[in-house]
TORMINU-80750 format. One record per atom (N, C-alpha, C, O, CB): x, y, z negated. Coordinates in steps of 0.02 Angstrom, whole numbers, padded with zeros to 5 digits, always signed. Glycine has a CB too. Layout:
N
XYZ...
END
This chain:
82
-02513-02351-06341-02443-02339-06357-02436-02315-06430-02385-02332-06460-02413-02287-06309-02484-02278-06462-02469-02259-06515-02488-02313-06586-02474-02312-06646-02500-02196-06512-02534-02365-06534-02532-02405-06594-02480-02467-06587-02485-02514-06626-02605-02430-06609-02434-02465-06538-02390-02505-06557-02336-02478-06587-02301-02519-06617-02374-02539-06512-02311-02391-06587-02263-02363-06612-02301-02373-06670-02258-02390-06711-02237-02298-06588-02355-02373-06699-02363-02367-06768-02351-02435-06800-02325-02436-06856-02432-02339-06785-02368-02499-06768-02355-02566-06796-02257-02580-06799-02229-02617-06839-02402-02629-06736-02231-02547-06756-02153-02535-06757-02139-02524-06805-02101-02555-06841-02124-02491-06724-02181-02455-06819-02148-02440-06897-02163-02444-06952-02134-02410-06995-02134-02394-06911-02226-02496-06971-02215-02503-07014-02199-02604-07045-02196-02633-07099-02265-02457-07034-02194-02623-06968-02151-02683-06968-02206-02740-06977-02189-02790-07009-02090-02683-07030-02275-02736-06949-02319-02773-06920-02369-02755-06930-02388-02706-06962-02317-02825-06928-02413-02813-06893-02463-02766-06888-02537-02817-06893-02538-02879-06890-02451-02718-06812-02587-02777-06900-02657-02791-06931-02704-02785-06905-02698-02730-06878-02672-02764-06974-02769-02811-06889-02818-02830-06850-02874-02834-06887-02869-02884-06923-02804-02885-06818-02948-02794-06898-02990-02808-06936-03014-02821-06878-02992-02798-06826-03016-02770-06987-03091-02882-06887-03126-02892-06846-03134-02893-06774-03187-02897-06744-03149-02873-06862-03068-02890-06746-03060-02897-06698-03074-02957-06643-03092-02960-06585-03019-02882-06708-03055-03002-06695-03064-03090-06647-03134-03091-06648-03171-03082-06600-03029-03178-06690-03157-03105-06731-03210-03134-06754-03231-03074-06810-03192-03034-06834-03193-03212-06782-03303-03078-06824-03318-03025-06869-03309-03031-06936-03299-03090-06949-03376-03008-06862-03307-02990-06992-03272-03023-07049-03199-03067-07067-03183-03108-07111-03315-03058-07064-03165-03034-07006-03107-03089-07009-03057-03031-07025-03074-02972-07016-03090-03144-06931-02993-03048-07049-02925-03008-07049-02879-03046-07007-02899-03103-06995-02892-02997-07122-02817-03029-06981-02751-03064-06952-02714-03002-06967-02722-02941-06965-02748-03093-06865-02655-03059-06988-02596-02992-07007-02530-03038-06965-02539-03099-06955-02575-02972-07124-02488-03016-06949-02437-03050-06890-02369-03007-06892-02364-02947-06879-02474-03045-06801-02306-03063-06917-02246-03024-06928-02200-03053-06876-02189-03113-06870-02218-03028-07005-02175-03004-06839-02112-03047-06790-02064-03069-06801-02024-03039-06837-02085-03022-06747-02052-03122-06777-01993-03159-06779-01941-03135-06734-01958-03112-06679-02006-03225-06765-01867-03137-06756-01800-03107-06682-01766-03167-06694-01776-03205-06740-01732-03019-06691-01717-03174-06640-01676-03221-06630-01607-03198-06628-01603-03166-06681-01693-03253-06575-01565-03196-06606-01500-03201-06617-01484-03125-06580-01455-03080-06610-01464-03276-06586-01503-03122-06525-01496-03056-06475-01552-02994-06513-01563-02943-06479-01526-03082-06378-01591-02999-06589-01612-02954-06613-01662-02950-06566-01678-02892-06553-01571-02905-06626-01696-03002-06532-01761-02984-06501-01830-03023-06531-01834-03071-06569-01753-03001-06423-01880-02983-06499-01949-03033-06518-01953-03071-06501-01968-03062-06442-02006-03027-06510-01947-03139-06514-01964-03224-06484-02021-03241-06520-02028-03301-06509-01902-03289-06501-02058-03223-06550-02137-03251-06566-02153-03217-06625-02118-03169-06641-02149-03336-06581-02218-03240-06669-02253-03217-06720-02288-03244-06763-02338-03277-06751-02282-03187-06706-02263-03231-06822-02289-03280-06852-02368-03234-06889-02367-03176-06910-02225-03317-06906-02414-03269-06890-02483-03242-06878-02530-03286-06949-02519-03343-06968-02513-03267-06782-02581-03239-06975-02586-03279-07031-02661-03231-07032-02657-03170-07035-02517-03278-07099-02723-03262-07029-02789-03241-07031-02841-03277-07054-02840-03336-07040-02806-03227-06980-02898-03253-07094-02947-03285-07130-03017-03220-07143-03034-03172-07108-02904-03317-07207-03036-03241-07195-03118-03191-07211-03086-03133-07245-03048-03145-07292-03191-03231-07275-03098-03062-07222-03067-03029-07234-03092-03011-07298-03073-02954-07314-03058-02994-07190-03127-03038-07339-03120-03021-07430-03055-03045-07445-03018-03022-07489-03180-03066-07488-03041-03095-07405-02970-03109-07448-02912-03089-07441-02860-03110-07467-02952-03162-07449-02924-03025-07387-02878-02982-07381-02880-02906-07411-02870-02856-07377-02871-02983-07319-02894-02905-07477-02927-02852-07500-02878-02858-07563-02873-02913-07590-03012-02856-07505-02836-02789-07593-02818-02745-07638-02758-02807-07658-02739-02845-07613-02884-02714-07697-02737-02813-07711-02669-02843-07709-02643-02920-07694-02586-02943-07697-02648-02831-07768-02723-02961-07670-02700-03036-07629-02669-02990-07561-02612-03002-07541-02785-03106-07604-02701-02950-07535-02681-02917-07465-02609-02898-07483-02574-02943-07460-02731-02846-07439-02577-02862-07507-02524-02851-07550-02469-02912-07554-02415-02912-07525-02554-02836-07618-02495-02965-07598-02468-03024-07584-02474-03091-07516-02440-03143-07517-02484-03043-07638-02515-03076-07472-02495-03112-07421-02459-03081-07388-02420-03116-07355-02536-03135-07388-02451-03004-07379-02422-02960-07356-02322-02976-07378-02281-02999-07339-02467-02890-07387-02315-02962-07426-02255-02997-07468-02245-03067-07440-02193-03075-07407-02272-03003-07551-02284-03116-07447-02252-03189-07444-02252-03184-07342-02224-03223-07303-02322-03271-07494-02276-03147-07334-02259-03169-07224-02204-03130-07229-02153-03155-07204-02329-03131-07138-02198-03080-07252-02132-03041-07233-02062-03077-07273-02012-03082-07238-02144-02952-07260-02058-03097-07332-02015-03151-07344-02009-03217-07305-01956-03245-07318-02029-03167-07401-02037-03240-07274-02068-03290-07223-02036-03279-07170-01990-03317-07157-02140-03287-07209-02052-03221-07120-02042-03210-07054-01965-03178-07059-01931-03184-07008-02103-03162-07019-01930-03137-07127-01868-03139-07122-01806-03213-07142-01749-03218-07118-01861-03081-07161-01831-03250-07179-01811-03311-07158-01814-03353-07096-01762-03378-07073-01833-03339-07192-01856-03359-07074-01853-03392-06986-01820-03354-06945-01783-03379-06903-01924-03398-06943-01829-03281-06952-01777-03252-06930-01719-03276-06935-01690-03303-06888-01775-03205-06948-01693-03267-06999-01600-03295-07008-01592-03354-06983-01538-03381-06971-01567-03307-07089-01660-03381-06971-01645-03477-06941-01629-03490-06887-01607-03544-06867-01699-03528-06937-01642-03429-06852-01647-03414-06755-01578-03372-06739-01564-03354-06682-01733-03350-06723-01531-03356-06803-01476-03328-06787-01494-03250-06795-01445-03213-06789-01451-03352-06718-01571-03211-06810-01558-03163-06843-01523-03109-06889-01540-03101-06947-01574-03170-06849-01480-03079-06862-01440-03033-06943-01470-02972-06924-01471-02951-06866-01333-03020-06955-01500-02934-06986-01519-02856-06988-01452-02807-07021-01454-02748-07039-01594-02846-07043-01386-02862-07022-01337-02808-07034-01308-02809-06980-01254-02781-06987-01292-02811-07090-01318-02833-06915-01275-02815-06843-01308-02760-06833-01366-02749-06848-01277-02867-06773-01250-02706-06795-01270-02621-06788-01270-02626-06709-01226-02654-06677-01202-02552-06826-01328-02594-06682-01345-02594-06609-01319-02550-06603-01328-02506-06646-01407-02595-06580-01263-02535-06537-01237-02468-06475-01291-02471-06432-01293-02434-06383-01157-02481-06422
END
């Protein structure tokens, strides 16, 4: 539980060596129209190449990424939840 409140907040989340050894996966969610999770978009390789500011910048280009498919699925982060 606490490591999904922690991937919550800081809006995805990261995997060393978990699958495969030497590997990274980093994975940003996608919402749909009702502001829910409908999938993920997931992006993994040798984890040197996830190291100091390429990590930084794949980090940047999925999250520009996964908030566009968002808006494509009817996503808005300016609708206010009751």
């Amino acid at each position: 539980m606490e490591e999904l409140a922690s991937i919550r907040l800081q809006g995805y989340a990261q995997s060393e060596g978990e699958q495969d050894v030497d590997t990274t996966g980093l994975s940003y969610p996608l919402y749909d129209h009702k502001r829910e999770v409908v999938a993920a978009l997931t992006v993994s390789g040798l984890s040197s190449h996830f190291e100091g500011e390429n990590l930084e910048w794949i980090k940047l280009q999925m999250k520009q990424a996964s908030e566009e498919i968002s808006r494509c699925l009817g996503y808005s982060p300016s609708v206010v939840q009751r």
